[in-house]
MMTF fields as JSON, N, C-alpha, C and O atoms, coordinates in Angstrom:
{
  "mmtfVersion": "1.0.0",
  "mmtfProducer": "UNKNOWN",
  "numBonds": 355,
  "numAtoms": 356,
  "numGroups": 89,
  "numChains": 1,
  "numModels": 1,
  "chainsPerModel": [1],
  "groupsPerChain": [89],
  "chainIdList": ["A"],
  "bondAtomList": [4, 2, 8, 6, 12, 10, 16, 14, 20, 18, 24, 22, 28, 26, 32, 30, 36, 34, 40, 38, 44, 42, 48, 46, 52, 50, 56, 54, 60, 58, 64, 62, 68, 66, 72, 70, 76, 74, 80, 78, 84, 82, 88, 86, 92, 90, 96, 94, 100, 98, 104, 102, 108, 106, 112, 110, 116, 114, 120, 118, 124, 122, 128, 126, 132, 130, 136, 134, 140, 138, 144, 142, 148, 146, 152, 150, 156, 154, 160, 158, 164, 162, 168, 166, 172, 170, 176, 174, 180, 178, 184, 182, 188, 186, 192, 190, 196, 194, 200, 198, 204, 202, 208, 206, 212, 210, 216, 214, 220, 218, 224, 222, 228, 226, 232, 230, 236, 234, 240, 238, 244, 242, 248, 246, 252, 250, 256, 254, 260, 258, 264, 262, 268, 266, 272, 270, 276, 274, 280, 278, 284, 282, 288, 286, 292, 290, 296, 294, 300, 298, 304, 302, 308, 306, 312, 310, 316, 314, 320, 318, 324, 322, 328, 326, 332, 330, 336, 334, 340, 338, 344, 342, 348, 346, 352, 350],
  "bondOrderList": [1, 1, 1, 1, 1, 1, 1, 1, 1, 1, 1, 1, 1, 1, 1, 1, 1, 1, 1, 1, 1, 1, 1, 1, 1, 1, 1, 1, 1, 1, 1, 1, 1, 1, 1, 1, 1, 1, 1, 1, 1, 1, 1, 1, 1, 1, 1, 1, 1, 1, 1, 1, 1, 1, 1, 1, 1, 1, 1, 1, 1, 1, 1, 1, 1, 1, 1, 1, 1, 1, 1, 1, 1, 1, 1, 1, 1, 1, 1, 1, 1, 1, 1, 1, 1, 1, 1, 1],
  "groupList": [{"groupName": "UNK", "atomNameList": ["N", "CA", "C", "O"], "elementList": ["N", "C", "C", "O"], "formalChargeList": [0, 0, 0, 0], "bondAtomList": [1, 0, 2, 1, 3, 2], "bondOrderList": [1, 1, 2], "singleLetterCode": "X", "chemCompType": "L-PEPTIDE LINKING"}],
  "groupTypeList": [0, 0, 0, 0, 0, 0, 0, 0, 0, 0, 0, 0, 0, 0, 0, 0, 0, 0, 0, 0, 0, 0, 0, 0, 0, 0, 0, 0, 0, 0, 0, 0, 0, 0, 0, 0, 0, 0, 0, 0, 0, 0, 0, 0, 0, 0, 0, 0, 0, 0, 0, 0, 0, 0, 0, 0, 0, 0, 0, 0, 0, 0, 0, 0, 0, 0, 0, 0, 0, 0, 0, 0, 0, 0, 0, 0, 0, 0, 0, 0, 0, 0, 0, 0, 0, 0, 0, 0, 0],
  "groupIdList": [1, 2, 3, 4, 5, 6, 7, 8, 9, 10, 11, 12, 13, 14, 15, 16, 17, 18, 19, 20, 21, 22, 23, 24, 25, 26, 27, 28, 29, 30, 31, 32, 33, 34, 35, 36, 37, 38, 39, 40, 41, 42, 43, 44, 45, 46, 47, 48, 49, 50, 51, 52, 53, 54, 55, 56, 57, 58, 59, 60, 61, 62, 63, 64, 65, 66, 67, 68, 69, 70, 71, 72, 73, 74, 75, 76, 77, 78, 79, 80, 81, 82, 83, 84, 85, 86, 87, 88, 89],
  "secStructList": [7, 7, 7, 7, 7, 7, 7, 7, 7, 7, 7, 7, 7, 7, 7, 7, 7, 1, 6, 6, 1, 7, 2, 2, 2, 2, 2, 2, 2, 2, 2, 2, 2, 2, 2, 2, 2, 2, 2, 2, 2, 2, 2, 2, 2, 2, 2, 2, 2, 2, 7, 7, 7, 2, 2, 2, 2, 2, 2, 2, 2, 2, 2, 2, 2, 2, 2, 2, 2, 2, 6, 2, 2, 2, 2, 2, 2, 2, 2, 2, 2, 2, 2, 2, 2, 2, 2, 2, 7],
  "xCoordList": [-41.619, -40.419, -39.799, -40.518, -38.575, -37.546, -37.68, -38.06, -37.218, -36.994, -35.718, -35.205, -35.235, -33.531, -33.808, -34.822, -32.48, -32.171, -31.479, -30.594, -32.091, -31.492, -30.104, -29.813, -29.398, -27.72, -27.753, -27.757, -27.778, -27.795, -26.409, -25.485, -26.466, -24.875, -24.744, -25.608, -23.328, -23.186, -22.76, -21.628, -23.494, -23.084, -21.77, -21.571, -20.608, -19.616, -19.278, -19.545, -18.8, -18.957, -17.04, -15.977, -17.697, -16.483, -15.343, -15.354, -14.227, -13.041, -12.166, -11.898, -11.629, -10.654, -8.685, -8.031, -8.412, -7.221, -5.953, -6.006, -5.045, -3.634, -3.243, -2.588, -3.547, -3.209, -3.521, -2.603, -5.076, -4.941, -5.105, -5.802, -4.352, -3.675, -2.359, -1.827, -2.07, -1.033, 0.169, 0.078, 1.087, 1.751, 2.573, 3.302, 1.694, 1.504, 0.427, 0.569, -0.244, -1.534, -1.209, -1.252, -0.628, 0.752, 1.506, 1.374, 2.24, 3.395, 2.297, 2.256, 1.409, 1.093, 0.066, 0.041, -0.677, -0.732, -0.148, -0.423, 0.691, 2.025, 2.79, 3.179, 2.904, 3.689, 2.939, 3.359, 1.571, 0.6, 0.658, 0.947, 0.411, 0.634, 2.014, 2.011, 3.083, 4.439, 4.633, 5.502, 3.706, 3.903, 2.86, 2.988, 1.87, 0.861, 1.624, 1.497, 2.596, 3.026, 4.051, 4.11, 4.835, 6.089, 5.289, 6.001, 4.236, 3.864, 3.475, 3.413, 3.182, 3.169, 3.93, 3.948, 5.098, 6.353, 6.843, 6.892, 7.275, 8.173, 6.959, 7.332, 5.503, 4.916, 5.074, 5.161, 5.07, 5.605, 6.872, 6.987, 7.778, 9.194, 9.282, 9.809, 8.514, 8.391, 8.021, 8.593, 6.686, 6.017, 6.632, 6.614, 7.362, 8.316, 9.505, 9.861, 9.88, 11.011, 10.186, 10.794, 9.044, 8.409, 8.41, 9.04, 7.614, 7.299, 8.023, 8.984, 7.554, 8.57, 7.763, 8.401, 6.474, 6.089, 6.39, 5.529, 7.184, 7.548, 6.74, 7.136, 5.418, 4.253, 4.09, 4.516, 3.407, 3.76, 4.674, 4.64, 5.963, 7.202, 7.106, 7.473, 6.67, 7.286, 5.756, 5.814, 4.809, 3.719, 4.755, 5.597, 4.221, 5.175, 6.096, 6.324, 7.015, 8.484, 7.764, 8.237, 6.799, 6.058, 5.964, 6.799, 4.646, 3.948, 5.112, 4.987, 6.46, 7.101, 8.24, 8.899, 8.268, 8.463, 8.053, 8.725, 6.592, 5.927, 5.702, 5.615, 5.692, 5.242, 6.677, 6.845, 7.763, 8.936, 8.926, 9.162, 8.652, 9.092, 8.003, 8.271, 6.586, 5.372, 6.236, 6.475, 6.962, 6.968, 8.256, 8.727, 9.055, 10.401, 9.939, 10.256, 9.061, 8.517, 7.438, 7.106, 7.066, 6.486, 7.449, 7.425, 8.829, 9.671, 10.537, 10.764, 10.825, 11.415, 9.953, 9.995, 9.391, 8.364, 8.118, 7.817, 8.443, 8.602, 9.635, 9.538, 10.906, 12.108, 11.804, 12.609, 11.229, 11.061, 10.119, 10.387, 9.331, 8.479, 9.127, 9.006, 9.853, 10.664, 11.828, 11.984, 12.153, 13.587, 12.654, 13.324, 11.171, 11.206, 10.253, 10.008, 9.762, 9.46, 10.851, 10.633, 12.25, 13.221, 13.492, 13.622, 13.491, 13.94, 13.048, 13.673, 11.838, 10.428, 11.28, 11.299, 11.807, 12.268, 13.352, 13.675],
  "yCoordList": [36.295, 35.726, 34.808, 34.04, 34.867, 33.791, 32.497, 32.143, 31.91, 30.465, 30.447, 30.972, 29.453, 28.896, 28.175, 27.581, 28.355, 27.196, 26.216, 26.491, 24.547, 23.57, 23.583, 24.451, 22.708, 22.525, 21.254, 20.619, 20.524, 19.358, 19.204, 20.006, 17.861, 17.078, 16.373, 15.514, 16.525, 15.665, 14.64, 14.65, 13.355, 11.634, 11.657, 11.982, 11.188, 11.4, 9.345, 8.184, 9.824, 8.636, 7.814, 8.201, 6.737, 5.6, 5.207, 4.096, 6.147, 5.645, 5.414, 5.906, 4.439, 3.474, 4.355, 4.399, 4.721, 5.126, 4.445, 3.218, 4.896, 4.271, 4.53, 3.664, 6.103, 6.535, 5.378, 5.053, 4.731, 4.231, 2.861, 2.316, 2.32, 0.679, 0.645, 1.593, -0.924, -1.201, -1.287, -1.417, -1.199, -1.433, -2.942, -3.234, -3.525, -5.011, -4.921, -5.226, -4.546, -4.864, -4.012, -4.405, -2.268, -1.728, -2.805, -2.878, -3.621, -4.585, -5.13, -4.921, -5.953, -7.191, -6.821, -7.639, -5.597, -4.468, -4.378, -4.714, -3.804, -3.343, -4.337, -4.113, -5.361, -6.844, -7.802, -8.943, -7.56, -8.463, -7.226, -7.697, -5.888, -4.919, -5.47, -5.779, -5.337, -5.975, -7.205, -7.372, -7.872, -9.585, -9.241, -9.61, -8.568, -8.642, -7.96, -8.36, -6.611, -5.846, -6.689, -6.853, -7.124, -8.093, -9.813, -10.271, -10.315, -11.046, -10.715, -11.395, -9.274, -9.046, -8.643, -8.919, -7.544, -7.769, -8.712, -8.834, -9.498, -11.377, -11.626, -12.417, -11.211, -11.897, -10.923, -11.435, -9.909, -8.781, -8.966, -8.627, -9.358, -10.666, -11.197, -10.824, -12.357, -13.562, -13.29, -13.685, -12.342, -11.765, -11.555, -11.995, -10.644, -9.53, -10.603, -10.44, -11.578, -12.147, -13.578, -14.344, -13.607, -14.753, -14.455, -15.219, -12.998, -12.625, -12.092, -11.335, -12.494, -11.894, -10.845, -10.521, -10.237, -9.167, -7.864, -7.419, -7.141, -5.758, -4.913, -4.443, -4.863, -4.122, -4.764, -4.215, -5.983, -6.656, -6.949, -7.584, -6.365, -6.317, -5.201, -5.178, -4.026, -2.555, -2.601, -2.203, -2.994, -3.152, -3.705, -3.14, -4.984, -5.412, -5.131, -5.452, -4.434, -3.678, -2.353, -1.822, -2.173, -0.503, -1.078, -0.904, -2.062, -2.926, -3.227, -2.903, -3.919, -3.844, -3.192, -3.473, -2.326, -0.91, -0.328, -0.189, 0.14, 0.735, -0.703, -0.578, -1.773, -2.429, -2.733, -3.224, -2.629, -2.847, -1.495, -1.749, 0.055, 0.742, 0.807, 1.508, 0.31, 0.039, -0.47, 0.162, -2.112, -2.686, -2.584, -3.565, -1.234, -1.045, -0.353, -0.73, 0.849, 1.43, 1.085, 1.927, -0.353, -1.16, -1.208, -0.78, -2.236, -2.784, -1.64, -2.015, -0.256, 0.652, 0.923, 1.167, 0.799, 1.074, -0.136, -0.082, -1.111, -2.634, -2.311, -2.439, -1.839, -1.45, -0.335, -0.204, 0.078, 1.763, 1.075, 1.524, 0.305, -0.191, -1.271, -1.362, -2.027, -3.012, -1.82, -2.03, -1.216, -0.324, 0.336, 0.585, 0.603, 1.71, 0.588, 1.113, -0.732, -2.176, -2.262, -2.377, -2.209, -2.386, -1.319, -1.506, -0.34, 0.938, 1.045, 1.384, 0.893, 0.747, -0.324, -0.192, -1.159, -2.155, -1.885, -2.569],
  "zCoordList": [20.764, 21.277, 20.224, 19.583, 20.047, 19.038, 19.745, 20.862, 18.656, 19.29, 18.708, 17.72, 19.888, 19.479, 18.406, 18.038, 17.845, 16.912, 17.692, 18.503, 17.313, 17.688, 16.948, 16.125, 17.253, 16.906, 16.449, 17.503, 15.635, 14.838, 14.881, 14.747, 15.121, 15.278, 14.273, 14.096, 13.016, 11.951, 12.301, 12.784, 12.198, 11.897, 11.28, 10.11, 12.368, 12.019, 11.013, 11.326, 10.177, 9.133, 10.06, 10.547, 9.786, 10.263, 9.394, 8.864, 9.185, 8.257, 9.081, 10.178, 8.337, 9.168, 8.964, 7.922, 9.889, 10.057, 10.165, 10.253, 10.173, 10.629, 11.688, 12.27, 12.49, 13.594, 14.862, 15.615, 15.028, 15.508, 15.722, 16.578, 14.807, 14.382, 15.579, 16.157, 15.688, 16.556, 15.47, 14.249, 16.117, 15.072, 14.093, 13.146, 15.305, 14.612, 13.042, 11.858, 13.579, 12.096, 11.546, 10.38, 11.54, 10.528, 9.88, 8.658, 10.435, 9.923, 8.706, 7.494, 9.664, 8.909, 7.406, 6.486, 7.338, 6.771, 5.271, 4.119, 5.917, 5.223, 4.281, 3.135, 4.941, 4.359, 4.131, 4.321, 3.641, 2.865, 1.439, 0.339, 1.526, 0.469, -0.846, -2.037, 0.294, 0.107, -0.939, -1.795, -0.632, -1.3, -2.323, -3.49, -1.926, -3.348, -4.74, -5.897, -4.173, -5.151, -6.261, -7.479, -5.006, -5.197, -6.295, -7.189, -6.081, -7.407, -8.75, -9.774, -8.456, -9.807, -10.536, -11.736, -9.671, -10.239, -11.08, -12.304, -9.931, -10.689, -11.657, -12.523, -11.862, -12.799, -14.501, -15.617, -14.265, -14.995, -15.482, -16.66, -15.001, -14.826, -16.072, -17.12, -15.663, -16.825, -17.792, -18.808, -17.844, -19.188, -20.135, -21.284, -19.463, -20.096, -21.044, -22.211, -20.184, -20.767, -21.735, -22.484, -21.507, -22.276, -23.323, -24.054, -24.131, -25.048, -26.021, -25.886, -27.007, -28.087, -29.005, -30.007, -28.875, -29.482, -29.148, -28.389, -29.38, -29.473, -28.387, -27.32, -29.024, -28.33, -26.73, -25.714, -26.792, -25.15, -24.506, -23.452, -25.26, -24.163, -23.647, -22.473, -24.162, -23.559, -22.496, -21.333, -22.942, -22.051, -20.646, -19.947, -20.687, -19.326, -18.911, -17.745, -19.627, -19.342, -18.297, -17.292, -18.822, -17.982, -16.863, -15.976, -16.706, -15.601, -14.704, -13.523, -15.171, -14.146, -13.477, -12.475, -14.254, -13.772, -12.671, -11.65, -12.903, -11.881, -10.32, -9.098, -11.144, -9.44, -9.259, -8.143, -9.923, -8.963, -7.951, -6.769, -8.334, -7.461, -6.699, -5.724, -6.653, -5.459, -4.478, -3.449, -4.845, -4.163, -3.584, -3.009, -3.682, -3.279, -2.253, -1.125, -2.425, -1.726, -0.233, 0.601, -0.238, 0.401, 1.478, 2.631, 0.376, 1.184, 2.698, 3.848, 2.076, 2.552, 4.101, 5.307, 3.561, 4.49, 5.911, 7.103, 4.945, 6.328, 6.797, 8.017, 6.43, 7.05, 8.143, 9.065, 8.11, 8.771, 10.062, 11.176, 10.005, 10.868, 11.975, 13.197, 11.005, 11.733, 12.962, 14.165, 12.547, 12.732, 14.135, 15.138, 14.189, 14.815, 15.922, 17.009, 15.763, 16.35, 17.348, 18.554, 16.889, 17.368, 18.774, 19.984, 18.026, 18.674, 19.763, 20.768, 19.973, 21.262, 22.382, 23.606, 21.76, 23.166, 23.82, 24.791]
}
């Protein structure tokens, strides 16, 4: 006579989602991302305009480049949340 095979259940591993966040801790989330991107920007800012070596200008000229459009992209995203915060009431 066979024997069954048991059915082993995979340990489903714990990742943390967005689906089911409120959309408060979305916001707050979202607009702590927002401000972190946004200091390094303005700090990328100053760099940029402090320095007078060639090489570490285009450096920081990159740096704030890319975290200005992070943090545009942040911002568009608090808009979309706020807008749709609105639209629920």
């Amino acid at each position: 006579m066979a024997k069954k095979k048991k059915v082993r259940k995979k340990a489903s591993s714990s990742k943390v989602t967005t689906k089911g966040l409120s959309n408060q801790r979305k916001f707050n989330m979202v607009f702590k991302r927002f401000v972190f991107f946004l200091i390094f920007f303005v700090l990328f800012l100053v760099l940029n305009l402090v320095t007078s070596n060639e090489l570490w200008s285009k450096v920081f000229e990159f740096g704030k480049l890319v975290f200005g459009f992070i943090s545009a992209a942040f911002l568009i995203v608090l808009l979309i949340l706020w807008f749709m915060k609105i639209m629920k009431k």
